[in-house]
Each structure stands twice: as structure tokens, then as C-alpha cells.
N, C-alpha and C positions, 0 to 999 in steps of 0.2 A: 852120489855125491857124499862127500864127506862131510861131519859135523861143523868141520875147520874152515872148509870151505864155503857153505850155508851162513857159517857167523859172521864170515867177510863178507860176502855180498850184503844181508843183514845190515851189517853196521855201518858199509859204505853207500846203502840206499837212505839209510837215517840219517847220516852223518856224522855217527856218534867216532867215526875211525879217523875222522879227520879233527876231530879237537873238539870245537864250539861246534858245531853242527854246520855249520856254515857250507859246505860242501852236500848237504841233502837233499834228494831227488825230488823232484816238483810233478804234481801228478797233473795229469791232463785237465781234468778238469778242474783244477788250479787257475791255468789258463785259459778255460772256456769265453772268460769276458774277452778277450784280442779277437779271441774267433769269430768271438757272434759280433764284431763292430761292422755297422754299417757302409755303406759304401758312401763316399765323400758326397756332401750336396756343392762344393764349392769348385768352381773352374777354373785354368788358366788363364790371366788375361793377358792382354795386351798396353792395355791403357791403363787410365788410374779406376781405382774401383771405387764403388758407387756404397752406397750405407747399407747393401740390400747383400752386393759380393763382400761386404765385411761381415755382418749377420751369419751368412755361408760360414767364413770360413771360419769364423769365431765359435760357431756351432760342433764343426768337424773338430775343431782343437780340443775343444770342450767334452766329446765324446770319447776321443782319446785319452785324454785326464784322468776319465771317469774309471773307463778299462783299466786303465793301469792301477791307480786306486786299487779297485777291486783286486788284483792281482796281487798289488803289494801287502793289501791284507789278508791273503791267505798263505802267503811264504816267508813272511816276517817272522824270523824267530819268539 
């Protein structure tokens, strides 16, 4: 590979070739908080939900907030 070539990819994994950086690559474990969420405690209902299937799903919402969170501060320029 050539030098020319190497600097491209380089600068296109940082972001530095697209301007503000805004185009740079996000590494795996960046993302690890999406990966490790747990699986839902809340169901589908049928009926109206009770204080207990709101807790559930207030919980699941709440979890995902967190993740992203997480997420967002490690890619936030």
C-alpha cells in the first residue's frame, strides 16, 4: 500500500477528511452499552395496564436512556 493511500483511510477513519470530524468511525466498544441491554421486563398487553406494567415498562425505557447516554458520550465530538 502506498503512503497516499494509508493517509486516506487514516484520515477517513478519524474524520479529519471529511471537515469537522463528524464522519469518524465509531469503535465497537463505543457501542458496547446497546449490546449489553438487557432483555425487556415489560409485555404486551391487551387491556389497560396496571402501576406494576407501568414500572416494567418505565424501567425498559429507562434502560435504554442510560445506553444511549453512554453511547453518546463516547462519540460526541
Amino acid at each position: 500500500m502506498t503512503d497516499l493511500f494509508l493517509r486516506e483511510k487514516l484520515e477517513t477513519l478519524d474524520g479529519s477528511r471529511a471537515g469537522k470530524k463528524t464522519g469518524a468511525a465509531v469503535r465497537r466498544r463505543d457501542l458496547a452499552a446497546i449490546v449489553l441491554l438487557r432483555r425487556p421486563v415489560s409485555t404486551r398487553l391487551d387491556g389497560s395496564p396496571t402501576a406494576d406494567d407501568f414500572n416494567k415498562l418505565q424501567a425498559d425505557v429507562a434502560a435504554i436512556f442510560e445506553a444511549l447516554k453512554l453511547v453518546a458520550s463516547k462519540v460526541k465530538p
